[in-house]
C-alpha angles and dihedrals in degrees: 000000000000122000116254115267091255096070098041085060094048089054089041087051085045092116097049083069117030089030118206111023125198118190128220112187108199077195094171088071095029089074091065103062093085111040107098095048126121103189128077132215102292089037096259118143116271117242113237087252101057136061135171116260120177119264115226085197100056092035088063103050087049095064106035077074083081116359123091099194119011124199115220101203107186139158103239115206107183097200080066118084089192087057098049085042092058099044089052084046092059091045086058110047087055092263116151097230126210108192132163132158126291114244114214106214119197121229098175150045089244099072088249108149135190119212108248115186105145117189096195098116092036096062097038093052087048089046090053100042097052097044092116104054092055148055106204137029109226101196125199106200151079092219105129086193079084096066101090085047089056096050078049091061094043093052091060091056100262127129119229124205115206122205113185145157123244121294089049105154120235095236087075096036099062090045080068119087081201123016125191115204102222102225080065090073096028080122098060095048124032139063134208118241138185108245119245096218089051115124 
């Protein structure tokens, strides 16, 4: 379903009011917003064999409406082809990636490991070095570790402009002068595949 015109020209005015707007995609934890959903992007059901997975892309495309520079921040593993394509992806589509390997941590005696690759630093360095060159922080997360960053921004006399998926907390809501609830572009970012492990 796609949002009323009135909100595509909104998005589309953003820089008349919040003047110059530089992007940080926390992309690692991006790619989860839509992963329980069942619906796809004109609200049909979603058949057992698809699922909804971001589009750089569109994404791109997206935030290039508003933004004047946008920060691609992403784990790479390099024994995973998925990992090296999107990062490609991101270079192609005029993103300034941050990239660096992903850790596997173990959390058992049984060897079994989970990925860690946390952005956190990298954006807020980034966020704080460029401070000078923009008006307004567009974030791309639901990490509520970036709330006292934000507060950082506003206190400096910047705006910030928080787009984020369900289960944000409102601790980093209310750090936003204009907040976007992700499932209200799902649209303009995201695509339907078919799942690999489907049988």
């Amino acid at each position: 379903m796609q949002p009323p015109e009135n909100f595509i020209n909104e998005i589309k005015n953003l820089e008349q009011k919040f003047g110059k707007i530089f992007v940080f995609v926390d992309y690692g934890n991006v790619t989860k917003w839509f992963k329980d959903d069942i619906r796809d992007l004109e609200e049909n059901r979603l058949l057992p064999s698809e699922k909804l997975v971001i589009n750089i892309g569109k994404l791109a495309e997206f935030l290039d409406l508003f933004g004047r520079e946008k920060f691609f921040y992403y784990g790479l593993d390099v024994k995973k082809i998925g990992s090296i394509v999107t990062i490609k992806k991101a270079w192609k589509y005029k993103f300034n990636v941050v990239s660096k390997n992903i850790q596997w941590i173990k959390i058992n005696q049984a060897g079994d490991k989970i990925p860690k690759c946390n952005f956190d630093v990298e954006i807020s360095i980034d966020i704080v070095k460029e401070k000078e060159k923009y008006d307004t922080v567009c974030l791309l997360s639901n990490d509520n570790d970036f709330s006292p960053l934000l507060e950082y921004v506003k206190n400096h006399n910047k705006k910030v402009i928080l787009i984020s998926g369900k289960n944000t907390r409102r601790s980093l809501k209310e750090k936003a002068n204009y907040s976007i609830n992700a499932q209200t572009i799902k649209s303009f970012i995201c695509s339907v595949k078919q799942k690999k492990d489907f049988t």
